[in-house]
C-alpha positions as CSV (number, residue, x, y, z in Angstrom):
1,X,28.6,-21.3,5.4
2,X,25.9,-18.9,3.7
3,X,22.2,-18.5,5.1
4,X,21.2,-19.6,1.5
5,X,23.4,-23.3,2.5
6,X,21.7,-23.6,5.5
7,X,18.5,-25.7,6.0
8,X,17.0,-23.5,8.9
9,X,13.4,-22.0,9.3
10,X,13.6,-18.2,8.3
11,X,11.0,-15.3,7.7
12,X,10.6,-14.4,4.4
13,X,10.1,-11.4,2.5
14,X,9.2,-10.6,-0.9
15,X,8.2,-7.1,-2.0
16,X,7.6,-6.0,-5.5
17,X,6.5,-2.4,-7.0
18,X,5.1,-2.5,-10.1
19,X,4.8,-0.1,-12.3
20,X,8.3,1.1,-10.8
21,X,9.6,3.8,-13.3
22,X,6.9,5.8,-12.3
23,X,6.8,6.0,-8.6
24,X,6.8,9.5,-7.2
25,X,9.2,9.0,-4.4
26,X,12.2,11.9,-5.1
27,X,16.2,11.9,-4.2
28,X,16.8,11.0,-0.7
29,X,13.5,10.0,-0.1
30,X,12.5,6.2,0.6
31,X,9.6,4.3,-0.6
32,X,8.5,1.8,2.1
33,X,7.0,-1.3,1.8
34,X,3.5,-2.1,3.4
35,X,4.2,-2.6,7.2
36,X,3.4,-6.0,8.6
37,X,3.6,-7.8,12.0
38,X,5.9,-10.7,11.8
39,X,7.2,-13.0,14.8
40,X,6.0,-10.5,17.0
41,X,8.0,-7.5,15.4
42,X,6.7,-4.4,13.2
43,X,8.6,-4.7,9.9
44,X,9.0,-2.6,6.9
45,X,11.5,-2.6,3.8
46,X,12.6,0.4,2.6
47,X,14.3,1.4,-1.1
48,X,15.8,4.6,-2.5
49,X,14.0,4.5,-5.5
50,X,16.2,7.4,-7.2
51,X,19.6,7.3,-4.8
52,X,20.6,9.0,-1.8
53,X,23.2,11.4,-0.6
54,X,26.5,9.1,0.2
55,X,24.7,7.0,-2.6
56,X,23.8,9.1,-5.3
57,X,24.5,6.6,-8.0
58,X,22.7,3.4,-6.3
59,X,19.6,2.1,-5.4
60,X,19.6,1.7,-1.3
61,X,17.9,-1.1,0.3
62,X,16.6,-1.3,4.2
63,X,15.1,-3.5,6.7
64,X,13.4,-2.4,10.0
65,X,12.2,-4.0,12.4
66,X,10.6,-2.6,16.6
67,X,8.1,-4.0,18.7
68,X,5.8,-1.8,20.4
69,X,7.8,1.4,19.0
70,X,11.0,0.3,19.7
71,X,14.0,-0.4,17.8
72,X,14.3,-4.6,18.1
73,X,17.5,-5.6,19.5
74,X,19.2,-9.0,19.6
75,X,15.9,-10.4,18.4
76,X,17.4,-10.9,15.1
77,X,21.3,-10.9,13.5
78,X,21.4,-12.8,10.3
79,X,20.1,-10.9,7.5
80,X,19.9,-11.0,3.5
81,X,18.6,-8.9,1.2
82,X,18.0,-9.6,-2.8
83,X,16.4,-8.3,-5.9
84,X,15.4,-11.6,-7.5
85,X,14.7,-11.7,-11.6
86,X,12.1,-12.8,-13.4
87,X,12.5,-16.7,-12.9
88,X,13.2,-16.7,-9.4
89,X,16.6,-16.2,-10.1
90,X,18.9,-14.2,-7.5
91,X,20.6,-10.5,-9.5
92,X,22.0,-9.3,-6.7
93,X,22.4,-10.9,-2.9
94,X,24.1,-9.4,-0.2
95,X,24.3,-10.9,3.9
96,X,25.4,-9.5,7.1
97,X,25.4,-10.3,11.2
98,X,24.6,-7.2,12.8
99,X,22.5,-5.9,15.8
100,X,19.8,-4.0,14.7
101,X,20.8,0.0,15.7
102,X,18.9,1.9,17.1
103,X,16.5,4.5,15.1
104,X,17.8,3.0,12.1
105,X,17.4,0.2,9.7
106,X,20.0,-2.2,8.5
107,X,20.8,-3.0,4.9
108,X,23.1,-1.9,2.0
109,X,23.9,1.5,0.5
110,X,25.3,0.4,-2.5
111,X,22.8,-2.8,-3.9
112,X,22.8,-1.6,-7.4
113,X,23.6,0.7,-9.9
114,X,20.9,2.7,-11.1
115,X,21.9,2.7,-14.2
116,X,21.5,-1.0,-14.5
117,X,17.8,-1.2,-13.3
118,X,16.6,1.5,-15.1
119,X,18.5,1.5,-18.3
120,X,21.6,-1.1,-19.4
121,X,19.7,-4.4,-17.4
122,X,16.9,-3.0,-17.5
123,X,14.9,-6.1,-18.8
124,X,16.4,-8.4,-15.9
125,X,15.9,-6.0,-13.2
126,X,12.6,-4.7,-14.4
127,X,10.3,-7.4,-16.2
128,X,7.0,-5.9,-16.6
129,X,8.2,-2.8,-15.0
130,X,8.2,-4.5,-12.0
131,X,10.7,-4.4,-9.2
132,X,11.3,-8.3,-6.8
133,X,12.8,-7.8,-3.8
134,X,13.7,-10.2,-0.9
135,X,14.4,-10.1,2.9
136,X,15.4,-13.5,4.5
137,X,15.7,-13.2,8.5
138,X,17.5,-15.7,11.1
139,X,17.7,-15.8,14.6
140,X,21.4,-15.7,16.1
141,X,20.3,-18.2,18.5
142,X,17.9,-20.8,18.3
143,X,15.3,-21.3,15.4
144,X,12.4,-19.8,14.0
145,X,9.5,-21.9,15.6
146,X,8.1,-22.1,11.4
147,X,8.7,-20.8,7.9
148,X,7.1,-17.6,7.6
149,X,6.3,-15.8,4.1
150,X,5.5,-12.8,3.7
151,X,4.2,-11.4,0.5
152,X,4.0,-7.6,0.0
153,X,2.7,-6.2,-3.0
154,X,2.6,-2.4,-4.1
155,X,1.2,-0.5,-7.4
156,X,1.9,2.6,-8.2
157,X,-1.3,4.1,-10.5
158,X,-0.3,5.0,-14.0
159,X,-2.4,5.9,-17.0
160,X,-0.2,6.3,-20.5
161,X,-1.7,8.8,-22.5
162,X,-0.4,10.2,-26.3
163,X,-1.4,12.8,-28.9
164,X,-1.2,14.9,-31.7
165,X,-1.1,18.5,-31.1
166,X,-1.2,20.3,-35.2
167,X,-0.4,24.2,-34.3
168,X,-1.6,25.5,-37.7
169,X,-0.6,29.1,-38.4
170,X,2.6,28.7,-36.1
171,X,4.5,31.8,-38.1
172,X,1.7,34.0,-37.3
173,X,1.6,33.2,-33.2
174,X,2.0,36.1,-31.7
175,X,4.0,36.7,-28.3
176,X,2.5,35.7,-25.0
177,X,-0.3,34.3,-27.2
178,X,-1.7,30.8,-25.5
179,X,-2.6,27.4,-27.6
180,X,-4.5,25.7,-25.4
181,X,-4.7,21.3,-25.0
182,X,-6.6,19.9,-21.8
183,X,-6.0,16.7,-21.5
184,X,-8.2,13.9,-20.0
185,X,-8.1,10.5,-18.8
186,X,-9.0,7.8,-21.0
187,X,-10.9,5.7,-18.3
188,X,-13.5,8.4,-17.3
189,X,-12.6,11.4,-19.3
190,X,-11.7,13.6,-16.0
191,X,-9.4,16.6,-17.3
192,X,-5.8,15.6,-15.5
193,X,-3.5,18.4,-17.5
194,X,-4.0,21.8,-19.2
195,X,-1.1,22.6,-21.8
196,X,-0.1,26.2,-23.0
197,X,1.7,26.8,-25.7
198,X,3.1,30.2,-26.3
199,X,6.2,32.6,-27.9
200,X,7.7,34.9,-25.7
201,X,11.4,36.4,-24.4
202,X,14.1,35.3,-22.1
203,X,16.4,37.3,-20.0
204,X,18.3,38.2,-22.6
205,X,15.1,39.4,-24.7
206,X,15.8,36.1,-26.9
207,X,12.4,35.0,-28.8
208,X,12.1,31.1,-27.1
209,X,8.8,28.7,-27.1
210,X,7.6,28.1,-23.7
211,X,5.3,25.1,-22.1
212,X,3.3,26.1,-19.3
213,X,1.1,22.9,-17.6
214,X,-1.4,23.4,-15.1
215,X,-2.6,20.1,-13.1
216,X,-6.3,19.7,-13.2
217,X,-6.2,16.4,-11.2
218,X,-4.8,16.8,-7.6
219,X,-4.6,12.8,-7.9
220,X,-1.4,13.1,-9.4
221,X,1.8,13.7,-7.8
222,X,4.4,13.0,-10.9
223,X,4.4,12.5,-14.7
224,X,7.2,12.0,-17.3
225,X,6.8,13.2,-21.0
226,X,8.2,12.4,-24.0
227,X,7.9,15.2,-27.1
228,X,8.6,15.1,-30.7
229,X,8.3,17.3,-33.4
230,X,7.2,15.8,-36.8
231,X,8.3,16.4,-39.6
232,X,7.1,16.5,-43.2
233,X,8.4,13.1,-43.9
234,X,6.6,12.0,-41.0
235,X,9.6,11.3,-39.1
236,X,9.7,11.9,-35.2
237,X,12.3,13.9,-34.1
238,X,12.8,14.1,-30.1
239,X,12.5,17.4,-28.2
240,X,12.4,17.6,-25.2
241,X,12.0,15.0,-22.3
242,X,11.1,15.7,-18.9
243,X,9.9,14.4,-15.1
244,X,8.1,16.5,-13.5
245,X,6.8,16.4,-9.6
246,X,3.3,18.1,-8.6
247,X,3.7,19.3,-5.1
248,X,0.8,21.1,-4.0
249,X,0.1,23.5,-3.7
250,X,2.1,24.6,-7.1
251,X,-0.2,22.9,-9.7
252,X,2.3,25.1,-12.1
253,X,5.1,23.6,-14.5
254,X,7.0,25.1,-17.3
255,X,10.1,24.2,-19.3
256,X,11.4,26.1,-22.7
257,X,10.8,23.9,-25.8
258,X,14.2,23.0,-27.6
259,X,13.6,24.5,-30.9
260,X,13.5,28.4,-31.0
261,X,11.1,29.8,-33.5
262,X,13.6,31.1,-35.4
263,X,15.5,27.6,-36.4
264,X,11.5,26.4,-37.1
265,X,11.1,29.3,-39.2
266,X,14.6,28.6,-40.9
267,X,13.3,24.8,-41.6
268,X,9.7,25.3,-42.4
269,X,9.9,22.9,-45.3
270,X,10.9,20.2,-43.1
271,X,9.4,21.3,-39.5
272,X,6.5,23.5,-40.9
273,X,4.5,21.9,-43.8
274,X,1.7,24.0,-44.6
275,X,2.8,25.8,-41.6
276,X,1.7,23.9,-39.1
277,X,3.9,22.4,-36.5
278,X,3.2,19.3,-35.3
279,X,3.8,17.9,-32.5
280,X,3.9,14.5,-30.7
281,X,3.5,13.9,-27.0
282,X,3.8,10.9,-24.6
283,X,2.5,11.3,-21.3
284,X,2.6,9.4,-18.5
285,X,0.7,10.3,-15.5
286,X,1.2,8.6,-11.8
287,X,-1.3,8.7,-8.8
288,X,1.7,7.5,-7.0
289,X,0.7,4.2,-4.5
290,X,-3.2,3.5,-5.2
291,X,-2.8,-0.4,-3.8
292,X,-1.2,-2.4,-1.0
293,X,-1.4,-5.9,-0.2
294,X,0.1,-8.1,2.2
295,X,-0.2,-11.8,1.7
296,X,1.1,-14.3,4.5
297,X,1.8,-17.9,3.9
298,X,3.2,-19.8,7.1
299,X,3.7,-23.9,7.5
300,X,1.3,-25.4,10.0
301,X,0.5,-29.1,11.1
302,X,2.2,-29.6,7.3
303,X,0.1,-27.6,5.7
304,X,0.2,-24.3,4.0
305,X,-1.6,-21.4,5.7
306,X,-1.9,-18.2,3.2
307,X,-3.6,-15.1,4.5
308,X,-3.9,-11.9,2.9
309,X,-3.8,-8.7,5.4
310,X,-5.7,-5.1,4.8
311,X,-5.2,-4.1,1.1
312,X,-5.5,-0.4,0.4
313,X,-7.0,1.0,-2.5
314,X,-6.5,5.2,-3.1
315,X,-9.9,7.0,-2.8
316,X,-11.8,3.7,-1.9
317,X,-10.6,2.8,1.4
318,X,-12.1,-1.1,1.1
319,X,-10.5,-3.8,3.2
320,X,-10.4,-7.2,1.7
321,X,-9.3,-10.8,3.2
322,X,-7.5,-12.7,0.0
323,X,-6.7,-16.6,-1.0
324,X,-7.1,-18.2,2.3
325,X,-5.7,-21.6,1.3
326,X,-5.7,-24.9,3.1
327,X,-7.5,-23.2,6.2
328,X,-10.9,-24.2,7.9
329,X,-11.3,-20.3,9.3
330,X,-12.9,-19.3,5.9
331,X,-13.5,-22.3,4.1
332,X,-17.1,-22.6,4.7
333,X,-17.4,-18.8,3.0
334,X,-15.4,-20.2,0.0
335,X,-17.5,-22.9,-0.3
336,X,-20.9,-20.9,-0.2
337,X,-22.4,-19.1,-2.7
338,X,-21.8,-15.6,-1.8
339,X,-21.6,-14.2,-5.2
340,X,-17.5,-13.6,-4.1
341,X,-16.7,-16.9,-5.2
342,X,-15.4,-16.3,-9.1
343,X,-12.8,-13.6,-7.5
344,X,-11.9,-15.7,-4.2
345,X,-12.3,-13.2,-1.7
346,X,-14.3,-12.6,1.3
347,X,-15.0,-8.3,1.4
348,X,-14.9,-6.9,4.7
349,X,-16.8,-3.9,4.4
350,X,-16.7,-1.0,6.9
351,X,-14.0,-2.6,9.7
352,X,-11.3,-1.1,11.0
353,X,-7.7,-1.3,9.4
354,X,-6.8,-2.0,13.2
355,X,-9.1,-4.6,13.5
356,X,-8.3,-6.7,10.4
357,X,-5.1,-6.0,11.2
358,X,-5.5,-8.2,14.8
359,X,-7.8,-10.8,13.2
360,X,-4.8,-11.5,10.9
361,X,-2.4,-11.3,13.7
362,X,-4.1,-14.0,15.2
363,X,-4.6,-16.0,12.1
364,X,-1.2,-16.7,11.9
365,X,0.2,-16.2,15.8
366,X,-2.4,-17.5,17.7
367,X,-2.2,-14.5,20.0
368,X,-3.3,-10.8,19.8
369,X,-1.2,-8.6,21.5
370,X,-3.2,-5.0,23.6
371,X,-6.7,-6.5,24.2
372,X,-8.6,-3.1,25.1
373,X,-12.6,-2.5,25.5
374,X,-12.3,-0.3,22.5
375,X,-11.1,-3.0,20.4
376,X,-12.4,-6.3,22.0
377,X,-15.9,-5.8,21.0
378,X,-15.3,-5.2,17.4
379,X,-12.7,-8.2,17.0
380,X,-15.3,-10.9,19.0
381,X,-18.0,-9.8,16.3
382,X,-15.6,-9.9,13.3
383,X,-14.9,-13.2,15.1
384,X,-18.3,-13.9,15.5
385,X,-19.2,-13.3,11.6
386,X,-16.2,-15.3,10.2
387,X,-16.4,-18.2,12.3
388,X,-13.0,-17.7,14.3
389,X,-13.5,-19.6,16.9
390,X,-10.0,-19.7,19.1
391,X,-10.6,-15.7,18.6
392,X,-14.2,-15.7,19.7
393,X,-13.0,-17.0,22.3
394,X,-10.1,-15.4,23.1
395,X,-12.4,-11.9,23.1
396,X,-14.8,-13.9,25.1
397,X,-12.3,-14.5,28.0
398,X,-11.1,-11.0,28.1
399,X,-14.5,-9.3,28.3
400,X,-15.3,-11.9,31.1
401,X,-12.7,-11.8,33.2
402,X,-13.0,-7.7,32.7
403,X,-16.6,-7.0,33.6
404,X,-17.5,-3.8,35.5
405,X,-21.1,-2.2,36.1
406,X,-20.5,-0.2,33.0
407,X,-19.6,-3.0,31.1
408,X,-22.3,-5.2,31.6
409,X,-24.7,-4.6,29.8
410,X,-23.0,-4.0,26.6
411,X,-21.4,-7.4,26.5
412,X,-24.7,-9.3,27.9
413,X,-26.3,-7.9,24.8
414,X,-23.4,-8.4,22.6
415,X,-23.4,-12.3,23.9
416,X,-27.3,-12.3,23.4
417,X,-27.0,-11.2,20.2
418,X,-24.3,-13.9,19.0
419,X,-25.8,-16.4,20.6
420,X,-22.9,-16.9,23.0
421,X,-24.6,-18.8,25.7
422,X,-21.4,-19.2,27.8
423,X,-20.6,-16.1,27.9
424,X,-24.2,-14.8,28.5
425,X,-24.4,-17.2,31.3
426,X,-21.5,-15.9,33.4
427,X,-22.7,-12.4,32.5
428,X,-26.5,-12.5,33.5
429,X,-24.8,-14.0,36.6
430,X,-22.8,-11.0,37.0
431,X,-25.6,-8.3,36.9
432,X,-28.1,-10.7,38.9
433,X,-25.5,-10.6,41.7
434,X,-24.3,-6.4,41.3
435,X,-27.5,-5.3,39.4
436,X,-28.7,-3.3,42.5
437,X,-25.2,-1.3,42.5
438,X,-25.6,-0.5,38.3
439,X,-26.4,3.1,37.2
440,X,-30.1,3.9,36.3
441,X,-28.8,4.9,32.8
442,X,-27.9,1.4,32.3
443,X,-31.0,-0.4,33.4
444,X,-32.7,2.2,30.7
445,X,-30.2,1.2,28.1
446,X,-30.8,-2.7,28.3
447,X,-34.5,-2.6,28.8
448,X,-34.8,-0.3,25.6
449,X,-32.2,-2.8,23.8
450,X,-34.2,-6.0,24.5
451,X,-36.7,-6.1,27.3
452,X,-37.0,-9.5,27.0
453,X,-33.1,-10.1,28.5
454,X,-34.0,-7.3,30.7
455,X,-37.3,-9.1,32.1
456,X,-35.0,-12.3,32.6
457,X,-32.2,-10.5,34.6
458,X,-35.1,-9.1,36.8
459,X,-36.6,-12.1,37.2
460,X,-33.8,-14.1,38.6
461,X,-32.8,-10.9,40.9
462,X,-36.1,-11.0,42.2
463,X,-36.9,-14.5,43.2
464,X,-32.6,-16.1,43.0
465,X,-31.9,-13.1,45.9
């Protein structure tokens, strides 16, 4: 009997890459899907976007999974992985029972032909341009406790850009003589590409047309290009068509254009009306990833929990909490006018990655795993702010049952300052009963932080001991 035949709780996987022509990622190298914490495990997918060696021909696809930075083993054995079409529809499903190896990750060399997602099946494997891919997961023993989903989205950035270019005198350019294009982006006119155009010689002293490009925009880290020459019926005739990767710090490209002057100059009625070549080129430029998103959706109490982890934006590192459905944690927010409301989101400004990345841990575990004092007091005040109460207290407990005289007074301020009675009761307690034994320093940090909760410590130290 198949996994897909069998009714038992799984985790859940579904990655797609849009805009996946145009992702950067070269031969033998792997594009990875956001990472994510799942069941208590750190797991990633991983695909070979343009094949591998052993696998030249085929897109690879991977699953990894450690805990704490190691390799997971035993913890799971069943395994599928699946590029899924357009209508939910499975194009290609392979399973396997293995144990996870070590320092590797498991899945199949040979998923697909390239040559079908890019080019022959191309509009089943790629509708929109966009790349579906799924990783169900089984225990070997036992069940899942719950259906997990886990949504992972990433975009690679692409602006399409096309022009004219008329080179008007072309059978008077003379050698190592430069045309010169710049081109800018549409969406805020940045220059993103210079383009020289000039004659010169090969090795064998052979007149050829050159294409020199210089990258003006560090931004991008691959392009494609499409050229045509036109000619004087108008008619498009194709070039030359390249990819070409920006690795800094060469920002310098150059390829030979196809025609040689001298077969233009043989054709000038058809290539050179008026004697001006004209030519036709289709950029497209790719920033490579510029978003991530992780979106969560787990069965609880019968109904549907769907949380949205960090989400990454290139040059505008925000950090945003998504479509928090069917859950009382941030329904209040939702339900306020907080000027968020048209685009559903709740914007956490200037947190941590690590710290959204516990909250929403917890969201959907219960449980935060590594509690330190450099991350407990930023989690109880996300807490705090969002109304997360098992997590409020959870932070709460830890800080409690950790106090030590340099301690102290950071968390009785902390507890003052989110009105946490509780745990300002148990603290005051605590520096009432050691205060004599606390540093100087400390005594002048709390009374210039609030000399009110300072007067009421040394009140009750006076006249409780």
């Amino acid at each position: 009997m198949t996994p897909e035949e069998m009714d038992e709780k799984c985790i859940t996987i579904m990655w797609t890459v849009e805009n996946m022509t145009y992702c950067s990622t070269k031969f033998n190298r792997y594009l990875a899907s956001p990472s994510f914490e799942m069941d208590g495990m750190i797991c990633e997918l991983w695909i070979t976007p343009r094949g591998a060696v052993g696998s030249e021909d085929n897109l690879c696809f991977y699953f990894s999974a450690s805990k704490d930075g190691n390799d997971v083993v035993n913890k799971i054995m069943r395994y599928e992985l699946a590029i899924i079409g357009k209508d939910d529809s499975v194009l290609v499903s392979y399973t396997s029972e293995n144990i996870f190896p070590q320092d590797k990750g498991c899945g199949f060399d040979s998923l697909v032909k390239m040559s079908e997602v890019y080019k022959s099946k191309r509009e089943i494997f790629l509708p929109e341009d966009t790349l579906t891919m799924r990783c169900r997961l089984w225990k070997r023993f036992g069940e899942m406790t719950k259906n997990v989903k886990c949504l992972a989205r990433t975009i690679i950035g692409v602006e399409k850009i096309s022009f004219l270019w008329d080179l008007e005198n072309f059978s008077t350019l003379e050698p190592e003589k430069r045309r010169t294009y710049l081109i800018k982006s549409a969406v805020n006119n940045r220059p993103i590409l210079s383009v020289d155009f000039f004659l010169t010689e090969d090795v064998y002293h052979k007149e050829i047309i050159r294409v020199e490009m210089q990258l003006q925009d560090e931004n991008v880290e691959y392009s494609t290009l499409r050229l045509f020459l036109v000619d004087v019926s108008r008619n498009r005739v194709q070039c030359n068509e390249k990819e070409i990767w920006f690795k800094q710090p060469i920002k310098r490209k150059y390829f030979s254009f196809f025609f040689t002057r001298e077969v233009l100059l043989a054709n000038k009625k058809t290539f050179l009306p008026n004697d001006v070549l004209q030519l036709y080129w289709e950029w497209v430029f790719s920033d490579g990833i510029v978003l991530e998103e992780i979106k969560v959706q787990y069965n609880r109490n019968n109904s549907e929990i769907e949380i949205c982890d960090a989400l990454k934006e290139k040059n505008n590192r925000s950090t945003r909490l998504f479509s928090v459905l069917s859950s009382s944690v941030f329904k209040e927010k939702f339900s306020t006018n907080m000027g968020e409301k048209d685009s559903d989101c709740v914007e956490l400004e200037d947190i941590d990655d690590d710290i959204v990345k516990r909250m929403i841990e917890f969201l959907y575990t219960n449980h935060v795993e590594d509690l330190t004092w450099e991350n407990v007091f930023d989690l109880y005040k996300v807490a705090n702010d969002y109304d997360i109460l098992n997590l409020k207290n959870l932070c709460a407990s830890y800080m409690k049952n950790h106090l030590s005289l340099n301690s102290a007074c950071d968390v009785l301020l902390l507890a003052h300052n989110c009105a946490d009675n509780d745990m300002k009761s148990v603290v005051s307690d605590f520096v009432v009963k050691y205060g004599k034994r606390m540093a100087f320093s400390e005594w002048d940090f709390l009374i210039d932080s609030n000399g009110k909760v300072a007067a009421e410590i040394l009140y009750r130290m006076v006249f409780e001991n």
